[in-house]
N, C-alpha and C positions, 0 to 999 in steps of 0.2 A: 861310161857308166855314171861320171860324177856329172857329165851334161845333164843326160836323162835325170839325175836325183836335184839339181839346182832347179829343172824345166818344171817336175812337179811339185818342186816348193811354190815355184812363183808361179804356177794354176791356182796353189792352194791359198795363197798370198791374194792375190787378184778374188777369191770369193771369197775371201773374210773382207774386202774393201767394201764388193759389191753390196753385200748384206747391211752396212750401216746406212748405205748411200739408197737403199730403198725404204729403209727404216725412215728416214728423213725426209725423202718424199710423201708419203705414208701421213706421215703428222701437218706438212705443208698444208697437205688435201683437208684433213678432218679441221684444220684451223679455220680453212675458206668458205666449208660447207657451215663452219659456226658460223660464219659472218651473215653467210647468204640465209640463213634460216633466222638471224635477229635484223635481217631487213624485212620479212615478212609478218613477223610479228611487231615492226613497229609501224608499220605500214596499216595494222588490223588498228591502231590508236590514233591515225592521225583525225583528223579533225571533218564531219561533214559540211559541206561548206552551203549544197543546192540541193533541193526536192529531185532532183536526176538522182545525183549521188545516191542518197537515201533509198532511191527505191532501187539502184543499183546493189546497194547493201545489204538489201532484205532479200531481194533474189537469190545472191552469191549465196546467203548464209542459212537461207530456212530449208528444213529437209521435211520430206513428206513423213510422220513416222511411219518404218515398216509393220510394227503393231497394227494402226490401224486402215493398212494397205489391208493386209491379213485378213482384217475386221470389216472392211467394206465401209468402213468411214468415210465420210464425204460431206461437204457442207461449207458455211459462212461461216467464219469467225470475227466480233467485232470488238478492239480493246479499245481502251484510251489512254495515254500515257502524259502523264504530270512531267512536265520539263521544268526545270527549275532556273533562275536568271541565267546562271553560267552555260545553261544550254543541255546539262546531263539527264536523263530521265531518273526519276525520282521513284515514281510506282507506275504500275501498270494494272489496269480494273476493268472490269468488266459493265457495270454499270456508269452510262454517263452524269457525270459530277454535276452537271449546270449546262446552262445553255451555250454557255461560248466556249465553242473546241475549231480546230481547225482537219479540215478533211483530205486523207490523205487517201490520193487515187487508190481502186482497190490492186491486191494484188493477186494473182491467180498461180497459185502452185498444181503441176498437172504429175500424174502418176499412171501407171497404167495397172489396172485392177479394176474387179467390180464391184459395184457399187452396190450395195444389199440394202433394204429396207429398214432403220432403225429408227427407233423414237429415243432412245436416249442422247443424254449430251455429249458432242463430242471434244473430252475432256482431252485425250492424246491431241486433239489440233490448237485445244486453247493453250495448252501447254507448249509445244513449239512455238506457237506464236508469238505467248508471252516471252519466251526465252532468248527470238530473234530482240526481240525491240529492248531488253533489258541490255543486251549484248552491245548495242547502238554507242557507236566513238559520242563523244561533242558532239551536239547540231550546233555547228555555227552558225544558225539561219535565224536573223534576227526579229522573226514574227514569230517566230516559237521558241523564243525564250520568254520564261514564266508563263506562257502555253498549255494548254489539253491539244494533244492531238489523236482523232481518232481514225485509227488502221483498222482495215476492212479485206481479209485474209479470204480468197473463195480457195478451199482445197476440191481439187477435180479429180475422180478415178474414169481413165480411158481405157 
């Protein structure tokens, strides 16, 4: 009898161990996932170096919005964005400044939806668009610092 009462002390002994030694595990985990989630945010800052990257950049990050999937939106969007020496964009406009900008290949965001007949402006695309290139790390690229450049957005509904 006093076997069996020593046996399930030390069951009871052995899961009060268990339980701290998962606790500990547990915080291991959420400390590595901190890590692994402020390499991706520092990674969204590093620096662009090349016209590749850049339009790599813009692809990754522009979304068609669902609004004007909804709306049958569809069309060109054209900005230009003020780079300033150090390379960061400063504004971003609708109308061209002057004559000297530099042209960056267009880029074509596709969606599937239809496309409807509108005359008005499509303000939901200038808006994302403007949002990507505001979004924009450094351009380290050093023909577009103190720059115009102008982006040339086609949104498709397939």
């Amino acid at each position: 009898m006093i076997q069996k009462l020593k046996k399930a002390r030390d069951d009871g002994m052995k899961k009060f161990f268990f339980i701290p030694l998962l606790a500990v595990v547990v915080v291991m985990l959420s400390v590595r996932e901190a890590k692994v989630g402020q390499d991706v945010e520092n990674a969204n800052n590093d620096e662009i170096e090349t016209v590749t990257e850049l339009k790599r950049y813009i692809k990754k990050n522009i979304i068609y919005p669902r609004e004007a999937v909804e709306e049958g939106l569809a069309g060109k969007v054209k900005l230009y964005a003020c780079v300033n020496d150090k390379g960061r964009i400063e504004e971003v406009i609708e109308t061209r400044p002057g004559p000297d900008y530099i042209e960056i290949d267009e880029i074509i965001v596709k969606e599937e939806g239809e496309k409807k007949k509108r005359k008005r402006k499509p303000e939901l695309l200038i808006t994302e668009s403007r949002r990507v290139i505001m979004s924009l790390p450094c351009l380290n690229i050093t023909e577009f610092k103190g720059q115009v450049l102008e982006f040339n957005f086609r949104f498709v509904l397939e």
